[in-house]
N, C-alpha and C positions, 0 to 999 in steps of 0.2 A: 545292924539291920541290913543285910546283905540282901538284895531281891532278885540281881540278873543271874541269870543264868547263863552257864557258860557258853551257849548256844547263839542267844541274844548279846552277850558281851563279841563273839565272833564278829557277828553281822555290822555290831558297830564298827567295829577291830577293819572291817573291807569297806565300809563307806567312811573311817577315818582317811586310809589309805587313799580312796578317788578322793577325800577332799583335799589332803596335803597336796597329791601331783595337783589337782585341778588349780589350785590355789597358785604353785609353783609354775604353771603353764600360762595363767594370768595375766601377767605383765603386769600386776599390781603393784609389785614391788621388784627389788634391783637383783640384775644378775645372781649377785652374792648369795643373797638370800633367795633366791627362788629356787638356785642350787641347793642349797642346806637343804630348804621344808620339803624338795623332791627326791633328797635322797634317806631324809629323816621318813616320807613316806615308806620308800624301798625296805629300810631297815623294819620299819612296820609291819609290810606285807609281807617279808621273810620269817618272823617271828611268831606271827599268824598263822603263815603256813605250816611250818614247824611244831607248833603248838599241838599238843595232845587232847582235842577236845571238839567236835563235831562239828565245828566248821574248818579242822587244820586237814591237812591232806597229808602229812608224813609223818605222826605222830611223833617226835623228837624229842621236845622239852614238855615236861610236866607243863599243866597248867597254872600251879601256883606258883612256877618258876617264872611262868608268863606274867602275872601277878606283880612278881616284887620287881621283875624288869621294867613294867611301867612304871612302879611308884617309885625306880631310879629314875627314868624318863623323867618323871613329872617335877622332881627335885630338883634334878640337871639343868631344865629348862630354865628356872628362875635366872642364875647367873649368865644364861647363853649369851642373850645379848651383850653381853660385857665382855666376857672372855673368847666370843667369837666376830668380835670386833664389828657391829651392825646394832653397837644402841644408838648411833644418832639416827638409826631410822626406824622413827618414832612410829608407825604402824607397823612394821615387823616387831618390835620391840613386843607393844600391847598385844599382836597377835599370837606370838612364842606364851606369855603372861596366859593370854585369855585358853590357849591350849595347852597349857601346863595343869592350868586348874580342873579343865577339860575329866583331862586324863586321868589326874588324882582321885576326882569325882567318879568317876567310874570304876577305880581300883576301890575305894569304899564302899560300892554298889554294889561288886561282884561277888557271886557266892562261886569261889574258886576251888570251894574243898564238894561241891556238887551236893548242895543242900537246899538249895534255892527249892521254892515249890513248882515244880512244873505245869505250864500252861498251854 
């Protein structure tokens, strides 16, 4: 039951992006981690942009290719904390968790082969 459209998955895809840097500009949490989530943004907005689908500007990668790079994103994240050595800090930790799922959620959502019904 795919509903977004790749248009609206975009839009989300550039306010993900201000929310990582904004998050990472924060001071909420430490150096370490405010470097990752702000360059985890960049990777984002690069991907995005790249991306073959009405909100991308250089049409590069398919967008079901954009697809399955999230749902590696969103896999990836579970172990981050661990192997990128910031799970004793216990709000980055829940926040990588709460944005893994995030993004999962959204690759589920997405109707990537452009069958969604337009609105």
């Amino acid at each position: 039951m795919r509903r977004l459209s790749g248009k609206i998955h975009g839009i989300l895809d550039y306010a993900t992006v201000l929310a990582l840097v904004g998050v990472g500009l924060s001071g909420l949490f430490s150096p370490y981690f405010s470097h990752l989530i702000i360059g985890l943004g960049i990777v984002h907005l690069l991907l995005t942009v790249l991306t073959k689908f009405e909100m991308g500007l250089m049409a590069l990668i398919p967008l079901t290719l954009h697809g399955y790079v999230e749902l590696i994103v969103s896999i990836a994240l579970i172990p981050a904390p661990f192997v990128l050595g910031y799970s004793d800090e216990t709000p980055a930790k829940y926040f990588t968790w709460i944005f893994a799922t995030v993004v999962f959620a959204l690759f589920l959502l997405t109707d990537y082969a452009g069958k969604a019904p337009s609105k």
